[in-house]
N, C-alpha and C positions, 0 to 999 in steps of 0.2 A: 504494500500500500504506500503510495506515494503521501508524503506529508508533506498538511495542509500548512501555509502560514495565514494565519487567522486574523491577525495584522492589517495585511495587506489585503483581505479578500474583500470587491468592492460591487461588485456590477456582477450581472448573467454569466458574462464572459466567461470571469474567475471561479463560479460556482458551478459552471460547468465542468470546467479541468480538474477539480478539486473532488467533483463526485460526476466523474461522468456517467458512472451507470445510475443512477438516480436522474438524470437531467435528458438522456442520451434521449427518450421519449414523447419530450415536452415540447411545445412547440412554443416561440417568444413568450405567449401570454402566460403560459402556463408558468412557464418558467421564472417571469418577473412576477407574477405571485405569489409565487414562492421565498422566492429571494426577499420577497419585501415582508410575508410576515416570518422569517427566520433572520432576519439581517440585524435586528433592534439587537437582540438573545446573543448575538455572537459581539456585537461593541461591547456588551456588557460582560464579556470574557468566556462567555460558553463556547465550548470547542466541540460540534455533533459529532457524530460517527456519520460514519453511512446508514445506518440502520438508523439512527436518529431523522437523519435529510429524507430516510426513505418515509418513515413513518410519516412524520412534516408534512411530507406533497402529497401521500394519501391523504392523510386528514386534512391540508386545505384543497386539494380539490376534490373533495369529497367521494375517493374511493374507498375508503376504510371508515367508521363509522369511530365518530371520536367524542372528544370534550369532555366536560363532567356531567354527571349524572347529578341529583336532585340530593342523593345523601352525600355526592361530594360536596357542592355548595354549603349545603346544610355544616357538614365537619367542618370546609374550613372556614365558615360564618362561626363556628363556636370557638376554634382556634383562634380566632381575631378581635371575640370579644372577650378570651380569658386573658388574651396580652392585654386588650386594652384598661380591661382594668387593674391589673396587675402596674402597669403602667403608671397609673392612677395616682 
């Protein structure tokens, strides 16, 4: 596996090279919507796998059936208000 520099990764281009079998499929659009909701996640230091980029473009283009379910909300609604009161 060639390694990514996460740095530097900016535009379609680079996220092509970087996971070409995950990108190899997509055609421009798909692809910069991808890029655009995984790109915030990676400035802020997360570094995917391919199995992560894979999962990513299934669930935003909606081949793979994703998000949170109603008791994850719910969990982490209680996680947010035992910090915040703890906070307090």
């Amino acid at each position: 596996m060639t390694m990514v520099d996460f740095n530097t990764l900016k535009d379609v281009a680079g996220y092509r090279k970087a996971f070409p079998t995950v990108f190899e499929n997509l055609d421009e659009s798909e692809a910069k919507r991808v890029v655009r909701a995984v790109h915030s996640s990676v400035l802020e230091g997360r570094e995917p796998t391919v199995e992560d980029m894979q999962a990513s473009a299934d669930r935003i283009l909606h081949r793979r059936q994703g998000g949170l379910t109603d008791s994850d909300v719910l969990d982490i609604l209680a996680r947010v208000q035992g910090s915040s009161s703890r906070s307090a």
